[in-house]
ZAMARGU-4260 file (C-alpha; in steps of 0.2 Angstrom, whole numbers, plus 5000, padded with zeros to 4 digits):
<rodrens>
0) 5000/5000/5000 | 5005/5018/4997 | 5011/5028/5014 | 5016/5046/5014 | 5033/5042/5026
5) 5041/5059/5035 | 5060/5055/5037 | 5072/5066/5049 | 5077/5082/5041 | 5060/5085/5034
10) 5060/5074/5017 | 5041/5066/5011 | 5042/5053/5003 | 5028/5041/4996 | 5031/5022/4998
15) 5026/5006/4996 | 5023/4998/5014 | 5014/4979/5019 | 4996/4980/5022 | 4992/4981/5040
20) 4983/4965/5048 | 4970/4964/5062 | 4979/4959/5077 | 4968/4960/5091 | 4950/4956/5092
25) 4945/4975/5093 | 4954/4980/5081 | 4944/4986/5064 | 4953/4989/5046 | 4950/5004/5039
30) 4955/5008/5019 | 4958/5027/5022 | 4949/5042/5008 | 4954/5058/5015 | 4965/5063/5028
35) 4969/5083/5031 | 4987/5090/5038 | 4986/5100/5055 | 4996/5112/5059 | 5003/5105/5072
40) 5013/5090/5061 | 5023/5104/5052 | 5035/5105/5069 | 5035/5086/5065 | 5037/5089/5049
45) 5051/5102/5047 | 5060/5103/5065 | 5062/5090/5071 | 5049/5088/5083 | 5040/5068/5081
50) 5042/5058/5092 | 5053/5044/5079 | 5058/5042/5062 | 5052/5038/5048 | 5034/5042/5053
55) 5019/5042/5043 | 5009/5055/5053 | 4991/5058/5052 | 4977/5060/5065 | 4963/5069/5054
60) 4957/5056/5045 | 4942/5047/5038 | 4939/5029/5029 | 4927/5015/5025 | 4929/4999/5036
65) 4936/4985/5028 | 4936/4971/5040 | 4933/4971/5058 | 4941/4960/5072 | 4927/4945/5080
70) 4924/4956/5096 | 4918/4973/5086 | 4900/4969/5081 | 4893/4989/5077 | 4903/4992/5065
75) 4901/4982/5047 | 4914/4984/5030 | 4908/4999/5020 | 4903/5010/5036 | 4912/5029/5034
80) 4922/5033/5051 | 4933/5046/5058 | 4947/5044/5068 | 4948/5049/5085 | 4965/5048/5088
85) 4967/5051/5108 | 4971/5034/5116 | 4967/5035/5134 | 4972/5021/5147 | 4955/5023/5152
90) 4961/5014/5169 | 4969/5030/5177 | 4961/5043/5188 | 4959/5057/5176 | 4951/5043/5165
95) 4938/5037/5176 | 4934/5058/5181 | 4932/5056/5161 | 4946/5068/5159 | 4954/5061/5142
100) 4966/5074/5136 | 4974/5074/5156 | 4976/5052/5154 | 4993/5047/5164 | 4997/5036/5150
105) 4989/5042/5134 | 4996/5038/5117 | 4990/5047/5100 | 4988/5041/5081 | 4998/5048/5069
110) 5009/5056/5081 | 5016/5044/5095 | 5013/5030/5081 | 5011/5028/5065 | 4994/5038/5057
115) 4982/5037/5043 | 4991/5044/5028 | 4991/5029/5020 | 4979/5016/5010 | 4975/5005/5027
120) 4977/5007/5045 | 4973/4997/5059 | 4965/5006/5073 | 4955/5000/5091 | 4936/5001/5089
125) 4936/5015/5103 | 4946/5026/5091 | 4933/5025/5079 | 4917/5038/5077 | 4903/5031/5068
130) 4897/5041/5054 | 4879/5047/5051 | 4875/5038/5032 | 4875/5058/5024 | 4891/5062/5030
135) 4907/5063/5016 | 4923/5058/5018 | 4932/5075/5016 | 4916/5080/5031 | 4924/5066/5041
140) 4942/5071/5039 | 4936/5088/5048 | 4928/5079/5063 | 4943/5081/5074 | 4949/5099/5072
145) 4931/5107/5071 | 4930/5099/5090 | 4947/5107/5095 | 4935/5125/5096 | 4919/5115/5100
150) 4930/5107/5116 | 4935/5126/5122 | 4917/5131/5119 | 4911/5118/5128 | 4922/5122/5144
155) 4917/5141/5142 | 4898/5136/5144 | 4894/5138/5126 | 4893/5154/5115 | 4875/5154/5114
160) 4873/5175/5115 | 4889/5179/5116 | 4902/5191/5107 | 4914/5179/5102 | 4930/5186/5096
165) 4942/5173/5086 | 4958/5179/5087 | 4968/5169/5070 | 4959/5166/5055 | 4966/5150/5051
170) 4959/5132/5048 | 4956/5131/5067 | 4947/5150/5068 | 4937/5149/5053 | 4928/5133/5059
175) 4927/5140/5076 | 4919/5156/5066 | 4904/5143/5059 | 4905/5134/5074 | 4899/5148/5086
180) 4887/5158/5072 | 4879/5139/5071 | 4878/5139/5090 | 4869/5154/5093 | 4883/5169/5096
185) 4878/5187/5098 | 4890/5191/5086 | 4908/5186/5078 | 4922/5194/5077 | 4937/5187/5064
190) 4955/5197/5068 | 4971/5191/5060 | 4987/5200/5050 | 4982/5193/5032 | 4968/5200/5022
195) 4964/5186/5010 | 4961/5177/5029 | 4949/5191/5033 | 4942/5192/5016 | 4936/5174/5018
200) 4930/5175/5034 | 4920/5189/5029 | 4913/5178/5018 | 4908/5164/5029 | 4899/5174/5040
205) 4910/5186/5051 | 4900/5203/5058 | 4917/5210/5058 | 4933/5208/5052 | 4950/5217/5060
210) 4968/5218/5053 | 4978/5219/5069 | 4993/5223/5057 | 4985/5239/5052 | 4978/5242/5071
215) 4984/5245/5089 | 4980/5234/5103 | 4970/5251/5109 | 4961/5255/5093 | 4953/5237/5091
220) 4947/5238/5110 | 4942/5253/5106 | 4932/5246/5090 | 4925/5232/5100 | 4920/5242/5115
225) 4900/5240/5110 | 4902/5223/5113 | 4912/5225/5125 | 4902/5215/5136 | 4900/5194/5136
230) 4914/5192/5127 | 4922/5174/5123 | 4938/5178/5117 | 4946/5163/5106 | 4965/5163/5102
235) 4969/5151/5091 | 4984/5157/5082 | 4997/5150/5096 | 5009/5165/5096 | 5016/5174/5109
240) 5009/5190/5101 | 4989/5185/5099 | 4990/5178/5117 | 4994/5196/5124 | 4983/5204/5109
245) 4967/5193/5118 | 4970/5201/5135 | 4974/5219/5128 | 4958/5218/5119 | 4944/5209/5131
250) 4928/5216/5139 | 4926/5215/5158 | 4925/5199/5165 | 4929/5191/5147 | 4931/5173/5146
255) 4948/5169/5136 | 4949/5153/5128 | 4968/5148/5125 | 4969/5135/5109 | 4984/5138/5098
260) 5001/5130/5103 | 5015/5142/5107 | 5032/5136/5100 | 5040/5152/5106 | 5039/5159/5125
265) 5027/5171/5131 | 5035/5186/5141 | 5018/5198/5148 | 5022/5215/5155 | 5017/5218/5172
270) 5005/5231/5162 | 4998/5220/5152 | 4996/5205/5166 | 4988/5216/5178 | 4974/5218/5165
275) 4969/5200/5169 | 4966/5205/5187 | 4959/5222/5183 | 4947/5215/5169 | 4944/5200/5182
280) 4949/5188/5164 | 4944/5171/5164 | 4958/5162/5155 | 4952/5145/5149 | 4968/5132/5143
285) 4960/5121/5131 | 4969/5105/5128 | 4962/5092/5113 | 4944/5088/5112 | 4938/5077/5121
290) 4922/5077/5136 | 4911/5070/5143 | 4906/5051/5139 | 4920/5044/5124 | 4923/5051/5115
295) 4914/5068/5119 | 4900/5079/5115 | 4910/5090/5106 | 4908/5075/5091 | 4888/5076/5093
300) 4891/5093/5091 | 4901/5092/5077 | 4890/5076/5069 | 4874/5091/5068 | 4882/5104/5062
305) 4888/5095/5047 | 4869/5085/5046 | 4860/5105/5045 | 4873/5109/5032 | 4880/5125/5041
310) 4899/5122/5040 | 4907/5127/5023 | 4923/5117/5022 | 4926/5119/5001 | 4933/5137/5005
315) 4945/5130/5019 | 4953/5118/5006 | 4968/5124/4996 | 4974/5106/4989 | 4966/5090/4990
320) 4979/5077/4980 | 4983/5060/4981 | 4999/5053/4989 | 5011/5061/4977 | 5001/5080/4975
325) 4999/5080/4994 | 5018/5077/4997 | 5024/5089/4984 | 5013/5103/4994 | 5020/5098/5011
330) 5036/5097/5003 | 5032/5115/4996 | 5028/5124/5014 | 5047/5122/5020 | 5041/5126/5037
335) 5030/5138/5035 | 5011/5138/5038 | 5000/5133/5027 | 4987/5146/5018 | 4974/5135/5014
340) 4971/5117/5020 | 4981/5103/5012 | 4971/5087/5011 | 4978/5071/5008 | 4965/5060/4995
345) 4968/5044/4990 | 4951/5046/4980 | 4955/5064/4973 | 4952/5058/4955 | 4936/5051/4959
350) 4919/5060/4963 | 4918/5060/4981 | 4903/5049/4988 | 4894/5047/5003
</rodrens>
């Protein structure tokens, strides 16, 4: 089968590798459609940062079963699922509070083994999400990073009437943009540094779109300051930068929901700090996406937005290629972040079905 391997020093390559086989009686076969890159693989990508190598990473992905092991009996061959790619020991404390993402002993798919950016992959039944019949298989690759922001909404209290501010207008922001118009926000505000970003979150439904390159930490509170009240604040860019811009710019008693991964360190001011206490901020860390029963609500969430039709992922996509197309734009980013989802499709040629 073919496998999009990552070697140290950032090379993709695609190569033959054997066919996995069902080992365990749990396990389920899965021939793999459509499988997006996430930001977070690029580190693993380019610097250095998975766990071994080679790798063939891949946690956002979605497939038809092939063949099931003699203990799964709710799953049949041609059922469409998504990965979930947490692997909790369920046996530990935080497990049994149903604290997933805080497991002792957790492992990961596609990061602390082997993912799905290949023709077949063997995963556990309970890392599997059943698929509603309607659903596409480029809709099931999104499962798992629209519930990163459904998981910080969730631990928020919901957005229902609230000014939700999304601070980083990237894969992550622009679902969590649909996400909280779906969910019944007062309002949405989209704020990033690149205006084709902005541009397309104007399209997708933003009230209001801010270029914090063209604007002051002051100026955009002072732009803000009608809605300056029940505010969810919603960082998802991960740099030091955006993490100060979302205390500079909250309401009172704004809640701050913390999702992007910083990869440099964050220095605050003693100015800029004090605003937590002065504003009385609420600062939510957001870790993953999982809560509640496994593997969370946050995928019942997910599972009716896509069913009323109210999340437009065609505008999010800038490649969708098989093995070779999707290596060669990887290969193409040198590091950098991607503009535009890159999708891996091992049915790209093909009409997509059902």
């Amino acid at each position: 089968m073919k496998s999009v391997v990552i070697n140290a020093g950032g090379s993709v390559t695609v190569e033959e590798r054997p066919l996995p086989q069902i080992e365990a009686e749990s396990d389920v076969l899965v021939e793999v459609i459509s499988s997006g890159l996430c930001g977070s693989d690029i580190p693993r990508i380019f610097h250095n940062g998975a766990h071994f190598y080679p790798v063939t990473l891949g946690h956002e992905f979605c497939g038809r079963v092939k063949e099931t092991g003699h203990s799964v009996s709710d799953l049949k061959p041609g059922d469409l699922v998504s990965c979930v790619p947490l692997q909790p020991c369920f046996e530990c404390e935080e497990c049994r509070r149903q604290l997933w993402s805080q497991c002792r002993h957790y492992q990961f798919i596609g990061s602390r083994s082997n993912g799905g950016n290949c023709e077949f992959i063997v995963v556990p039944r309970r890392n599997l999400f059943l698929l509603p019949p309607d659903t596409t298989p480029t809709e099931g690759a999104f499962f798992e990073p629209m519930t990163v922001s459904l998981h910080t909404m969730q631990l928020a209290g919901g957005c229902e009437d609230k000014e939700v501010i999304i601070i980083g207008a990237g894969t992550i922001g622009l679902l969590a943009m649909q996400c909280a118009k779906a969910l019944g926000a007062r309002s949405v505000t989209a704020i990033d540094i690149n205006s084709e970003r902005l541009s397309l979150a104007q399209k997708l439904g933003a009230d209001c779109v801010i270029n914090s390159a063209e604007m002051s930490a002051e100026a955009i509170r002072a732009q803000l300051d009608p809605r300056r009240f029940d505010q969810l604040v919603l960082e998802t860019a991960g740099s030091p930068q955006t993490v100060e811009l979302s205390i500079q710019i909250a309401g009172p008693r704004a809640q701050i929901g913390l999702i992007g991964t910083l990869h440099r360190d964050l220095q605050l001011s003693s100015g800029t700090f004090g605003l937590i206490l002065r504003k009385e901020l609420r600062v939510l860390g957001s870790w993953m996406n999982y809560s509640g029963d496994w593997p969370g609500v946050e995928w019942q969430q997910a599972t009716r937005l896509f069913e009323q039709g109210l999340i437009d992922l065609s505008s999010l996509i800038a490649v969708q290629s098989p093995p070779e197309g999707y290596a060669a734009a990887v290969t193409a980013l040198q590091g950098q972040p991607m503009n535009g989802k890159i999708m891996l499709d091992f049915f790209a040629d093909e009409q997509e079905q059902a």
